[in-house]
N, C-alpha and C positions, 0 to 999 in steps of 0.2 A: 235385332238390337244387340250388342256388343255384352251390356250386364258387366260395365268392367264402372268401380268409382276410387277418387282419391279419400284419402281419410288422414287428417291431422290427426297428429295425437294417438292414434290408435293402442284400442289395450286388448289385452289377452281373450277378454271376455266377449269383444266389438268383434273382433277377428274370429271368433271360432262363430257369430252369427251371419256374419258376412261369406266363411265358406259351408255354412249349413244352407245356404239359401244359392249354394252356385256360383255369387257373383264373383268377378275379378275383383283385385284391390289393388290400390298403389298406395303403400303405406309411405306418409312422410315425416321424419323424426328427429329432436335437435340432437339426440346423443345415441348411443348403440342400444337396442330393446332384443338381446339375443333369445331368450324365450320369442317373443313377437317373432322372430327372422325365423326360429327353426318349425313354427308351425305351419308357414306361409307353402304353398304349392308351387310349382314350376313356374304357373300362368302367372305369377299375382310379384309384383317388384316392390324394392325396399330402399328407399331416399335418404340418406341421412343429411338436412337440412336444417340450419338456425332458421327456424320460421319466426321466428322474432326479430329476426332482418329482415321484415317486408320488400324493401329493393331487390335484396339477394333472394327471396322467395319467389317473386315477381317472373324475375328473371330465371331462375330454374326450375321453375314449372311450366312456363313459356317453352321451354325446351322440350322437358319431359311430353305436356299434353301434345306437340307436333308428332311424335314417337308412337306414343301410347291417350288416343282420345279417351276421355273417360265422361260419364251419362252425369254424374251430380260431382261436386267437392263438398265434402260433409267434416264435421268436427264433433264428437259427442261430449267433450271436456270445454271446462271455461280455459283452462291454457291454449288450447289450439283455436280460440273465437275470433281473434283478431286477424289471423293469419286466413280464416275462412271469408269475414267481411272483405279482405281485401283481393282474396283471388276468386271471389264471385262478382266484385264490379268490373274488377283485371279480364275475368273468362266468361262470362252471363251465360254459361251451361245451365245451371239447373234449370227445371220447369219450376218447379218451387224455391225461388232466389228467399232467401233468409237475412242478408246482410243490415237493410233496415230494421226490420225485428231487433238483432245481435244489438244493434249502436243506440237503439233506444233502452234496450233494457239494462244496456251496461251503462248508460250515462246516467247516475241515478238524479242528477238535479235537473236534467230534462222533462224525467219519467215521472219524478214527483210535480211538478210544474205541470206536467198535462193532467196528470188525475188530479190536484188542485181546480183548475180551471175546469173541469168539468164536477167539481165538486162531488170528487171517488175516493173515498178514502183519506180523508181531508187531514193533513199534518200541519203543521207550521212549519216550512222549513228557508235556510237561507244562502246563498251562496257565502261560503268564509273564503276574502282571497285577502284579507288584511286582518291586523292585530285587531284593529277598529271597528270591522265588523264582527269578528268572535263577542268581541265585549258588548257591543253593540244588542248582539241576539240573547244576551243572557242579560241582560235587561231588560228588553222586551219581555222574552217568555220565560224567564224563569228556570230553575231547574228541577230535575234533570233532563240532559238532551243528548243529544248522541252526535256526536262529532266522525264522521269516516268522507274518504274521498268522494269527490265527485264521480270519478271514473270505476267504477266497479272491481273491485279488487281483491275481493272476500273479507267474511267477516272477520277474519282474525286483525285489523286494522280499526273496525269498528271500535268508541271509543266509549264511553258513559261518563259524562261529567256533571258533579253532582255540586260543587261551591264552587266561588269565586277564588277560593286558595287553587284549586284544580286547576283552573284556565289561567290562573297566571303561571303556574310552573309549567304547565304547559308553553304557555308563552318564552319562558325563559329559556326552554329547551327546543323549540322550532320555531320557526314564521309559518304560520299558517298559510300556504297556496293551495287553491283551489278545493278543499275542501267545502260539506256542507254540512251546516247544525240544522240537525229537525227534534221535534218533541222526542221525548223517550215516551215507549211504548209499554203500559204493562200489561200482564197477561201471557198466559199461554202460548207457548211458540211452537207452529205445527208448519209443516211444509205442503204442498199440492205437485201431483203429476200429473200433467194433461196430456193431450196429443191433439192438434188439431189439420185438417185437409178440408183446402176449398174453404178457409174460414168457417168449418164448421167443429166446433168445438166439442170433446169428452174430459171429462176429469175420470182419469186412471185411477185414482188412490189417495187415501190421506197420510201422513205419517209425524206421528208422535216425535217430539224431537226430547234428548237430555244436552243439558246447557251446563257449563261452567258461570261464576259469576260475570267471568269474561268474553262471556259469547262462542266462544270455543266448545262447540260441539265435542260432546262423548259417546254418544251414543242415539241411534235410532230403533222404533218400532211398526209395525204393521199388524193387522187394521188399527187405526185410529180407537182410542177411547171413549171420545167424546159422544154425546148420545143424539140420537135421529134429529134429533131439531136442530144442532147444530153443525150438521153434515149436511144439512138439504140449506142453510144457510149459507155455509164455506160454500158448495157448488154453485150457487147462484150468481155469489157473490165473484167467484172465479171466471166462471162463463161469462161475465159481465165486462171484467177486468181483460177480459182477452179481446173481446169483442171491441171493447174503448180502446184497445193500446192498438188494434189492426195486426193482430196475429192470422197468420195467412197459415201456415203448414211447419210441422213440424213437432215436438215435444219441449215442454215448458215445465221449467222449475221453480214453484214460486212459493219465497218464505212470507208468512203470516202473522200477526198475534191477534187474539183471539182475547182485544179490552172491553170494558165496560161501555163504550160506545159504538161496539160490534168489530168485525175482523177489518186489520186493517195492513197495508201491503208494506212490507218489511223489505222486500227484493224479490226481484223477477229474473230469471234467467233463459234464454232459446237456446234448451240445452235440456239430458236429461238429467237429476239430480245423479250428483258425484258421492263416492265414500259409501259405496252399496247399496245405496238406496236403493236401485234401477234391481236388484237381486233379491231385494227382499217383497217387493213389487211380485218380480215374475214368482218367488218362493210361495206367497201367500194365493195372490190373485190370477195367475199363471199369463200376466200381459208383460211382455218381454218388449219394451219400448223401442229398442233398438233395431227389432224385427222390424216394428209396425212401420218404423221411418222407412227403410228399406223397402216394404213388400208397397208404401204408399209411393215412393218413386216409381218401380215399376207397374202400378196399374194406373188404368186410367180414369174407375172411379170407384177407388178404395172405401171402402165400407168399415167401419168397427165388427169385427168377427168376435164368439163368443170365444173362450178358454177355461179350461180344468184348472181347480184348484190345488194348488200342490198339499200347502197346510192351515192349518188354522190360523196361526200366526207366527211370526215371525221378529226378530229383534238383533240387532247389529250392536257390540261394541268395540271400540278400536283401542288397542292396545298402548299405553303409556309407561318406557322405560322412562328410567334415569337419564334426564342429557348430559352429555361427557363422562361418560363413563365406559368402561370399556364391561364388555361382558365375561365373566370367567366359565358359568356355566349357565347354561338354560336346557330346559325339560321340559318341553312344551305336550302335555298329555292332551291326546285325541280320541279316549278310551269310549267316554257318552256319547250314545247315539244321540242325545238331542243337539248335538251341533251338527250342523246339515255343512257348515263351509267355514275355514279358517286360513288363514295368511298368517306365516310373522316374517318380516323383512331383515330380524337383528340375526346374526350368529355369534355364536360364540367364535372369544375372540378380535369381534368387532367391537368398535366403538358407537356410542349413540351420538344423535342431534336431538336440537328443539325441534318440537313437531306443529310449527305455528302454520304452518299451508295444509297442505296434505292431514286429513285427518285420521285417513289407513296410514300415516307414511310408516309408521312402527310394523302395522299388522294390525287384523281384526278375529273377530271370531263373530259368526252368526248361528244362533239356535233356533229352534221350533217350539211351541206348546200348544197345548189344549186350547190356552187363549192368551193373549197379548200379557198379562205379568205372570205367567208360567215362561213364556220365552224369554222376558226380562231377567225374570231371577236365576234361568238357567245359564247367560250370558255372563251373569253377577259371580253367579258359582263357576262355570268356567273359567273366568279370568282367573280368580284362584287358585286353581287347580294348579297353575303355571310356577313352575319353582325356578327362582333366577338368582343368582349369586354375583355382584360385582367386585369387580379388582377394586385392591387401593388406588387412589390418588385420581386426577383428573385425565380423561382424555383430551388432546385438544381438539376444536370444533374447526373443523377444516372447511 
């Protein structure tokens, strides 16, 4: 066997797993990832491709795989899923094809539609592709509801609309296409990682999520707080969910909350969770998800193996400058051992953006404790620690 695969997307952390385990890689990428190029080995090639041009992706990889065959085409990020659904119908390589997976959990008025009708997780929700039917569904059910695309797009689009003042200015300022209003959910918001082979399902981990009022994640944690009964509930409930939606192989990221009428499905991802989660994972509970997908292509009847645990726990938070602003100085101190792993992306000198996608796009910092709000609060105090000085006036947002 060759041991050689393509990878959308690929990041720093995907690539040092993929040459820890031997295989070739053919990295494909829309813009230059020079760290990515300068780790890559002799054997392993570097594509720079708009794979958001499907036609043009199609087409040069068509090329590429005559050249260089390759065993799977994998994506570990939601930006490169689209790009993978369509060069595994394009190339039917994998033994574990993913692509129907990928298009049901990104379509979310599909996805709700199917656990409706089998009565999982039961929402109200409605397709909005006119003025007529937004008004329409808040009359019906009332508020609040949550307004975000059909098509999967992350939450930072996710909407909460709480009056009928709301949905008219809303109104005023778009037409509604193709979105969908479903109930708002309250309750605790926790995320799940699984892996599954041969349709046989594990739940990897729980993870605590920190929420802005706008959905906009700040921060995660590991293990879960929640107590034994409702950990053997989530898992149930997961392996269920997996089983109903016809998850065949692969690792699944799926957000939660955790109401008064038990947990109920926020979003599904065939992907592993983005924004370190997959780090704090292997940090706590030492399952490095992106191995597992890997070592389960090559065998033929992968088994869940046990692993060391690094720490007790673990906790992520990602860093928020100033947008437009230019930085004059920053001191980013690394001096406590309890940060196991940090990022920042800004230099001095540079200018900031909004950080509405990407929720490292700033930078994070990860710590350890004794237990799950020692690692919290050591993340809290870190961010602190951080001395930064901005210039006058605006930068512009380019």
């Amino acid at each position: 066997m060759r041991k050689r695969i393509m990878v959308i997307d690929c990041s720093v952390n995907t690539l040092k797993t993929i040459k820890k385990l031997n295989i070739k890689v053919i990295c494909i990428e829309k813009e230059q990832k020079k760290q990515l190029k300068d780790l890559m080995n002799s054997d392993d090639i570097y594509f720079e491709i708009d794979y958001k041009d499907i036609t043009l992706l199609k087409k040069e990889v068509g090329k590429i795989l005559i050249k260089y065959p390759v065993d799977a085409i994998l994506s570990f990020t939601g930006d490169g899923q689209n790009a993978v659904v369509a060069l595994q119908e394009e190339y039917p390589l994998n033994k574990y094809k993913q692509s129907d997976q990928i298009k049901l959990f990104k379509n979310q008025c599909n996805l709700r539609n199917l656990l409706n009708r089998n009565n999982f997780s039961y929402v109200h929700v409605k397709l909005i592709n006119s003025k007529e039917a937004l008004i329409e569904f808040a009359n019906e059910n009332g508020f609040p509801f949550i307004l975000k695309p059909c098509i999967e797009t992350g939450s930072k689009v996710a909407k909460k609309i709480s009056t009928f003042k709301e949905v008219y200015e809303l109104l005023d300022k778009e037409n509604p296409a193709t979105l969908i209003a479903e109930d708002y959910q309250e309750g605790v918001e926790i995320s799940v990682e699984t892996f599954s082979f041969n349709r046989k399902h594990y739940v990897v981990g729980i993870t605590d999520k920190y929420t802005e009022p706008d959905f906009v994640t700040y921060g995660h944690s590991v293990p879960t707080t929640l107590n034994d009964e409702l950990i053997t509930e989530i898992t149930l409930f997961v392996l269920d969910f997996l089983t109903l939606t016809g998850v065949v192989f692969g690792p699944c990221h799926i957000e939660i909350k955790m109401t008064a009428y038990g947990p109920k499905i926020i979003a599904a991802h065939c992907r592993t969770g983005g924004d370190q989660i997959v780090a704090l994972h292997r940090f706590v509970s030492g399952v490095d998800l992106t191995q597992w997908t890997l070592d389960a292509i090559y065998t033929e009847n992968w088994q869940k193996y046990d692993v060391s645990q690094q720490y007790r726990a673990a906790a992520v938070f990602y860093l928020r400058f100033q947008p437009n602003k230019k930085i004059k100085k920053l001191n980013f101190q690394n001096a406590d051992e309890t940060i196991v792993a940090y990022k920042c992306n800004i230099e001095e000198g540079v200018g900031t953006t909004e950080t509405n996608s990407l929720k490292d796009e700033h930078g994070f910092i990860i710590t350890k404790g004794r237990n799950v709000e020692e690692a919290v609060e050591n993340c809290r105090l870190a961010i602190q620690t951080i001395e930064i000085e901005y210039a006058e006036g605006i930068f512009p947002d380019s």
